[in-house]
N, C-alpha and C positions, 0 to 999 in steps of 0.2 A: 308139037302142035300147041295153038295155045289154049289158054282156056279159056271156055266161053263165061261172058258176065253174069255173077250172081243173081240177078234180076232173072235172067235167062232160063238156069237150071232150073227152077222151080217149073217154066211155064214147059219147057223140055220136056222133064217125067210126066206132067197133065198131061199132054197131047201121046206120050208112048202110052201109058195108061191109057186111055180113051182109045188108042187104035187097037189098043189087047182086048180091050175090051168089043170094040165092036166085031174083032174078028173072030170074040165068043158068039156072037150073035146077040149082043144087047145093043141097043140105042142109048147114046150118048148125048146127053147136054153137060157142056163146058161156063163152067160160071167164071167168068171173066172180070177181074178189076185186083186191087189190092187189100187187104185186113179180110178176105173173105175168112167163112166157116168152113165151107163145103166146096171144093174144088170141082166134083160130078157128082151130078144125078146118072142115074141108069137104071136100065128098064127094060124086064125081058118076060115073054109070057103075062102072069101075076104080079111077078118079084119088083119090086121098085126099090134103091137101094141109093143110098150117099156116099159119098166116096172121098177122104183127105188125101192128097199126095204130098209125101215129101220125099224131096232128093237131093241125090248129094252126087255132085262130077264126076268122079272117083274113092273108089274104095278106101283109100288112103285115111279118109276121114273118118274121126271114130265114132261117129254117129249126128242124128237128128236132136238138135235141141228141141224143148218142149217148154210150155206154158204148163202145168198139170190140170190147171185150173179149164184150160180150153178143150179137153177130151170130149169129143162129143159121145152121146152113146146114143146107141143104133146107127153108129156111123164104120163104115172100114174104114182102113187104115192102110193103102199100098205105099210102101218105103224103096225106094229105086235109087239103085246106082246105076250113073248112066256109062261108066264103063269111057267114057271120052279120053282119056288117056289113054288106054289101048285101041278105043275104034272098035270095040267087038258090041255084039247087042247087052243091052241094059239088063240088069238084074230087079227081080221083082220080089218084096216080101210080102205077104197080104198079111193082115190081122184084125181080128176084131177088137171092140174099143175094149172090151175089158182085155182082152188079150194086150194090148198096150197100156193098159193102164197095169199089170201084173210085171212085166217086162222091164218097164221104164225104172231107172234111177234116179231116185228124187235124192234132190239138194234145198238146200232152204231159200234160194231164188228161183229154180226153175226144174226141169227133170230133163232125162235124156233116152233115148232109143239106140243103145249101142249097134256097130254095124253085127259084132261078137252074141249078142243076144237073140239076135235071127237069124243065126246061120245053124241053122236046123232043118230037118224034114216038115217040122211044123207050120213053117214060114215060107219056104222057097217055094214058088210059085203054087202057091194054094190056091188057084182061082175056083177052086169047087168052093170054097167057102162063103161065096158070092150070092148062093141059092136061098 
C-alpha cells in the first residue's frame, strides 16, 4: 500500500482524534489551516479542553519532532500512530503538557517525542486524563 502524503497524516490523526473523542461524548471543533497552535477545542459537561495532535503513518518512525519553545500549557497532547501500513486501528497516546515537556529529548535546535518514551501504561490510551 502506499503511503499517504505528509500534508495528509497530520489532518488524518485530527479527524481519528476528534471521532474518539466524540465517541466519549465531547463536542468537537476542528481548527482548520496550517502553523496553527491548537488542532481541538472540546467540551464536555464543564470541562472545556485543547487539544495538539501529532502523528506519525507508521510506527516505524522514531518519534514526533518538537519546537520546545511551542509547548502549550493547559493544552493535551494526543500522539497517534495511524498504523497505515498494517491497516489495523491507530494507536493513541494522551499527555499532558508538562507530561511532554518531562518526556521530550531536547537537542540544541529542537526536541523529540520518542515513539519508545510512550509506550507505557501511562500513555496508551489515557483518555481519563481529559477530565
Amino acid at each position: 500500500m502506499a503511503e499517504i502524503p505528509k500534508n495528509n497524516t497530520g489532518l488524518s490523526g485530527e479527524y481519528f482524534v476528534a471521532a474518539e473523542l466524540y465517541r466519549r461524548g465531547w463536542s468537537v471543533g476542528l481548527t482548520m489551516g496550517n502553523a496553527k497552535s491548537i488542532d481541538l477545542f472540546a467540551e464536555k459537561g464543564d470541562s472545556k479542553i485543547a487539544v495538539q495532535v501529532k502523528s506519525l503513518y507508521k510506527r516505524k518512525h522514531s518519534g514526533w519532532p518538537f519546537s520546545m519553545s511551542t509547548i502549550k500549557n493547559d493544552c493535551f497532547y494526543i500522539f497517534v500512530i495511524l498504523n497505515g501500513d498494517k491497516m489495523s486501528a491507530p494507536d493513541y497516546f494522551i499527555c499532558t503538557s508538562e507530561e511532554v515537556k518531562q518526556i521530550a529529548k531536547t537537542y540544541k535546535t529542537r526536541g523529540i517525542v520518542t515513539v519508545s518514551s510512550l509506550n507505557s501504561d501511562s500513555f496508551s490510551n489515557k483518555w481519563g486524563k481529559l477530565k
